[in-house]
TILUMLUM-634720 format. One record per residue (C-alpha): residue number from 0; residue in one letter; chain; x, y, z. Coordinates in steps of 0.001 Angstrom, whole numbers, plus 500000, padded with zeros to 6 digits. Example, Ala and Ser with C-alpha at 12.3 -4.5 7.8 and 13.67 -1.06 7.14 Angstrom:
TILUMLUM-634720
> nr/rest/kette/x/y/z
> 0/a/A/512300/495500/507800 $
> 1/s/A/513670/498940/507140 $
END
This chain:
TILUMLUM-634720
> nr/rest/kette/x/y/z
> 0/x/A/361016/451167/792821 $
> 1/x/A/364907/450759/793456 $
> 2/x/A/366731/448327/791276 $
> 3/x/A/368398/445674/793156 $
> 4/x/A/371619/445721/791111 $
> 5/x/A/371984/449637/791726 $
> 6/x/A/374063/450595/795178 $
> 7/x/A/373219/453367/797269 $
> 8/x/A/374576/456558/797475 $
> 9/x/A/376663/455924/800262 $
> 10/x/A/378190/452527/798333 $
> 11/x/A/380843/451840/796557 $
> 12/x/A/380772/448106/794373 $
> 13/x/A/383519/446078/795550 $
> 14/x/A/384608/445342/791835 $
> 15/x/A/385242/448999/791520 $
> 16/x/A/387808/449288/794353 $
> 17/x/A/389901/446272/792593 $
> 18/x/A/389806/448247/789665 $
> 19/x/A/390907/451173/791181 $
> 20/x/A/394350/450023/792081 $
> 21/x/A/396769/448012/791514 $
> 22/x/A/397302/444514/793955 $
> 23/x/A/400512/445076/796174 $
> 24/x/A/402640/442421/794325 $
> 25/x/A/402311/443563/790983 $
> 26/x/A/404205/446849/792673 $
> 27/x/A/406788/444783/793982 $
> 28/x/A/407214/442641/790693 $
> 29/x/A/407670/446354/788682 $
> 30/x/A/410256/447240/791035 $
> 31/x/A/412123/444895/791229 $
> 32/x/A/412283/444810/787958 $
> 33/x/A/413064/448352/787016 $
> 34/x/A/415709/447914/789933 $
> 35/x/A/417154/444776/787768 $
> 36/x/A/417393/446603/784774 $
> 37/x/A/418854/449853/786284 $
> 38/x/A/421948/447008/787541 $
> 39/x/A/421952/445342/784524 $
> 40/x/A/422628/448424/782333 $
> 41/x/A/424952/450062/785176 $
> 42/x/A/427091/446519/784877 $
> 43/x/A/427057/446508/781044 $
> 44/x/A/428187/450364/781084 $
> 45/x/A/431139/449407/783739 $
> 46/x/A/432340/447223/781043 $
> 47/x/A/432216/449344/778294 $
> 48/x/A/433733/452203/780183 $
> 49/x/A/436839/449348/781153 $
> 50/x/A/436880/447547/778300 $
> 51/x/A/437099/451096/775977 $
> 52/x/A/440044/452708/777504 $
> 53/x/A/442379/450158/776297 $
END
């Protein structure tokens, strides 16, 4: 006898394809982000760089 709860050999449980990767917006969310701080750090640099060679 089969178990119910068991899938086939041919199946995949849809739980593990969630699992597998990530949903689209958390990609857009990281990003974003990292494109944020990358412009934040560039701006703070700018003003060091000004603000220094006086």
């Amino acid at each position: 006898m089969s178990d119910a709860t068991e899938p086939t050999a041919g199946e995949r449980p849809a739980r593990r394809d969630i699992e597998d990767k990530l949903p689209r917006g958390i990609w857009v969310r990281v990003l974003v982000y990292v494109f944020a701080g990358h412009a934040l750090a560039a701006f703070l640099y700018m003003l060091f760089a000004l603000g220094g060679g006086q």
